[in-house]
N, C-alpha and C positions, 0 to 999 in steps of 0.2 A: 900519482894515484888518480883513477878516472872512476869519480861517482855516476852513476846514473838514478835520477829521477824518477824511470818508470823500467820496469822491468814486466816480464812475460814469464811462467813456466812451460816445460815443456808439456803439460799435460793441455793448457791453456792455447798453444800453441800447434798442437790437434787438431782440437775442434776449431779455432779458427782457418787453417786449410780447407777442413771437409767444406766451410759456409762459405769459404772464399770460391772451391770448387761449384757448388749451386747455387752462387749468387751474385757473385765476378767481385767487384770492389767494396770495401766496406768501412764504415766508421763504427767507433764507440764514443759513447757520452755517458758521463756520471753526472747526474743529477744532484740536487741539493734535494733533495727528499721529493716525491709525486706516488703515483701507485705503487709503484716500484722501489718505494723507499730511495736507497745511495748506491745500488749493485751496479755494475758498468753496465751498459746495457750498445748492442749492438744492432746495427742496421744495415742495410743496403746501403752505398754514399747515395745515392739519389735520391733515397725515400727519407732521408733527416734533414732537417734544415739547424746547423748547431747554431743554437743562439750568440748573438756577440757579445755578451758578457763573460761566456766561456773561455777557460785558459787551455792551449793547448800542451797538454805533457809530453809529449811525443809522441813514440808510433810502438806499435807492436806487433808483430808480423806482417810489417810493411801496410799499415792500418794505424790510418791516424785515431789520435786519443786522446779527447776532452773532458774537463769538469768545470761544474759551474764554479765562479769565481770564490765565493761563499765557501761552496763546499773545500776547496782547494784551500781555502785559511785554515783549515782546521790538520790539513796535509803539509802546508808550506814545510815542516820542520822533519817530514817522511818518507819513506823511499815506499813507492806505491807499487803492489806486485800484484798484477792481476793473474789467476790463478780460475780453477774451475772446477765444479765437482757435479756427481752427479743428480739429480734433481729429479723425481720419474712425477714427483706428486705435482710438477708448477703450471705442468700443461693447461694453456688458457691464464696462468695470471701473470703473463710478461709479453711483452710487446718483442722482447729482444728474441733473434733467431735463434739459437741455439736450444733455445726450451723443446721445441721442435724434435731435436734430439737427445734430447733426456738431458741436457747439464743445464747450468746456470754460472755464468761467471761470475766471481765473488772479487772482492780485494784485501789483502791480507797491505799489513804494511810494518814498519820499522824505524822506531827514529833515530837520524842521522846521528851520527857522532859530532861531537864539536867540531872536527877535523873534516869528517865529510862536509858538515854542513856550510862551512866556509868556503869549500870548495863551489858547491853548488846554490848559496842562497842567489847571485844574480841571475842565474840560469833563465828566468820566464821576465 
C-alpha cells in the first residue's frame, strides 16, 4: 500500500497550470497563521523566500509545497489535500496568485489510519 502525504485535486490542478502558464515556476507555502491566516498560498519561485524552519511535503503539479513547521504538528497525523474553490469576493486580500483569477486554494485534509500512518509517520 503507497500512502501519500500530500495530495492535489484535479480542479486544484487547473488553476495551477493556467499560473504556471503566466508565471513559469512556482512554489506554495502554508503558513502558521499571518494575514492570510493557514490557506496554501502561492507564488512565483523567485518572489518567495521559504523560510528554514519550513517542512517540505512535497510537490503538487510539479510545484514544490511547504509549511511552517508549527503548523505541520498539527497535520503530522493527516493527509493534506490541497484543493480550490472559487473566491470572486478575495480580490486584493491575498498575496497568493490565483486570487487574480477568482479562486483561492484552500486544504481540506484527513486523518491517517493507523495502518497508513505507520507507513508514513518517517516520511519528513
Amino acid at each position: 500500500m503507497k500512502v501519500e502525504r500530500l495530495l492535489v485535486t484535479p480542479q486544484a490542478v487547473e488553476v495551477i497550470e493556467r499560473l504556471k502558464k503566466e508565471h513559469g515556476e512556482l512554489v506554495f507555502n502554508q503558513s502558521g497563521g499571518c494575514c492570510d491566516g493557514t490557506v496554501p498560498m502561492c507564488y512565483e519561485k523567485g518572489d518567495f523566500y521559504v523560510p528554514s524552519r519550513n517542512v517540505k511535503l512535497g510537490e503538487i503539479s510539479g510545484c514544490e509545497f511547504f509549511m511552517d513547521k508549527d503548523q505541520f504538528e498539527y497535520f503530522r497525523h493527516s493527509q493534506v489535500i490541497i484543493d480550490v474553490k472559487e473566491e470572486k469576493g478575495a480580490f486584493g486580500n491575498s498575496f497568493s496568485l490565483e486570487i487574480d483569477l477568482g479562486y483561492q486554494f484552500i486544504t481540506r485534509s484527513r486523518i491517517f489510519t493507523n495502518e497508513e500512518y505507520a507507513l508514513i509517520k518517517d516520511s519528513l
